[in-house]
C-alpha positions in Angstrom: 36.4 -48.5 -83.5 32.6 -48.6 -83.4 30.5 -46.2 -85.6 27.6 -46.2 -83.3 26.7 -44.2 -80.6 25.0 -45.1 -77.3 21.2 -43.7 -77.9 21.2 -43.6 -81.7 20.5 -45.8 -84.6 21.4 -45.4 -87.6 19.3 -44.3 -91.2 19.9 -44.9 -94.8 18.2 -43.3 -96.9 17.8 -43.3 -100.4 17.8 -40.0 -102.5 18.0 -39.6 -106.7 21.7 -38.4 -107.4 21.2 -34.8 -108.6 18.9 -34.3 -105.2 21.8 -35.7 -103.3 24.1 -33.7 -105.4 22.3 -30.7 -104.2 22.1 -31.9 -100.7 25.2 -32.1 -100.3 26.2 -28.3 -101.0 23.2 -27.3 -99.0 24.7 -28.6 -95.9 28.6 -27.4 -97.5 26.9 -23.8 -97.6 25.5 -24.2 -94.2 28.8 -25.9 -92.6 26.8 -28.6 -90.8 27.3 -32.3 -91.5 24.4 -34.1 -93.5 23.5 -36.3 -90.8 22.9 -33.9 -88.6 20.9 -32.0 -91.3 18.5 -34.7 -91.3 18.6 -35.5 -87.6 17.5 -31.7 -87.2 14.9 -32.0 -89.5 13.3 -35.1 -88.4 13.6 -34.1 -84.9 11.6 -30.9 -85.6 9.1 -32.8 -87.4 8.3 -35.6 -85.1 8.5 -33.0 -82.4 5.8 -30.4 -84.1 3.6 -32.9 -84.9 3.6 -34.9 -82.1 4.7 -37.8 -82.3 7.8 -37.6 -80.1 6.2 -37.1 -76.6 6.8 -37.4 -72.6 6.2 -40.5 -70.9 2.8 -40.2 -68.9 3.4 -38.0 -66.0 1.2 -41.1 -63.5 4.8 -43.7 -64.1 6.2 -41.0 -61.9 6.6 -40.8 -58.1 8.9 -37.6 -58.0 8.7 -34.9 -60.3 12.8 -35.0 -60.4 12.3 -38.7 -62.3 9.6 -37.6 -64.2 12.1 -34.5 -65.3 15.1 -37.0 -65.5 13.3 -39.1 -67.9 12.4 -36.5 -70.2 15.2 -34.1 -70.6 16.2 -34.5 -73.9 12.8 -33.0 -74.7 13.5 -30.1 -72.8 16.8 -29.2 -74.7 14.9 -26.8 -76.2 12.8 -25.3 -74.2 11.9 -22.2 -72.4 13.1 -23.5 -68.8 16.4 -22.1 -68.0 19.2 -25.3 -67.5 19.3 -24.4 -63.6 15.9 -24.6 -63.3 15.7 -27.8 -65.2 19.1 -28.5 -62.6 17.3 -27.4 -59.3 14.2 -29.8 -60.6 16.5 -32.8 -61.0 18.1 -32.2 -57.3 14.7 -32.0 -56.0 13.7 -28.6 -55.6 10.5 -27.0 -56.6 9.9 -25.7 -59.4 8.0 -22.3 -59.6 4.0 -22.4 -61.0 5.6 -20.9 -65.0 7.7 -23.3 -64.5 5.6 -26.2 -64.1 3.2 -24.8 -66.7 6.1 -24.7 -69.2 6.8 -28.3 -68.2 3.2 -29.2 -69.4 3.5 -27.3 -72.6 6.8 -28.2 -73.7 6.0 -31.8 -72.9 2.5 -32.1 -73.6 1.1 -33.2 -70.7 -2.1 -32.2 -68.7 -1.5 -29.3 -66.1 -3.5 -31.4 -63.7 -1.3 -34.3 -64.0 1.7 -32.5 -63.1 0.2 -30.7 -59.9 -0.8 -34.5 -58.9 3.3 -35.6 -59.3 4.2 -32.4 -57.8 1.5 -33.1 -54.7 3.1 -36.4 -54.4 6.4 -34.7 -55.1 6.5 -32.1 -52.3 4.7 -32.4 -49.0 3.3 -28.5 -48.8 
């Protein structure tokens, strides 16, 4: 059976013993595995600092790909999962809605009401 799963690759990382001694019970205390410990972490880090971001909104014709395309970075965020739902079938999506789009995905406002303009004939 394969070890890998579809979407992931796979780190090695290299720690001094008594720091992956300690590690270790860390993530025993906390009853999550080590891997995803660190998978956590470095999500959170690559997310707050920005270097995990959308793909620019102007690759999109529909809002619902645009969405599609991004959803694992909207996991987390404030947009309920039948709004994000309703957005993927095509619906529109409410102005805090869009405006939580832009901030959770760091993308210009503007940008979005020019995919939902070319979403949505209003």
């Amino acid at each position: 059976m394969s070890r890998t799963r579809k979407g992931y690759t796979q780190l090695s990382v290299y720690l001094p013993t008594p720091i992956h001694r300690a590690f270790r019970t860390l993530c025993l205390d906390s009853e999550v595995s080590m891997t995803e410990w660190i998978a956590e972490k470095v999500e959170e880090a690559v997310r707050e600092t920005g270097y995990y971001r959308a793909k620019p909104v102007q690759n999109y014709d529909t809002l619902a790909d645009f969405v599609r395309d991004n959803l694992d970075l909207l996991k987390n965020s404030k947009i309920t999962q039948d709004h994000i739902d309703a957005m993927l079938k095509g619906k529109k999506p409410n102005e805090l809605n869009l405006l939580r789009l832009a901030t959770t995905l760091r993308v210009d406002i503007d940008e979005l009401h020019e995919l939902y303009a070319r979403s949505f004939d209003d």
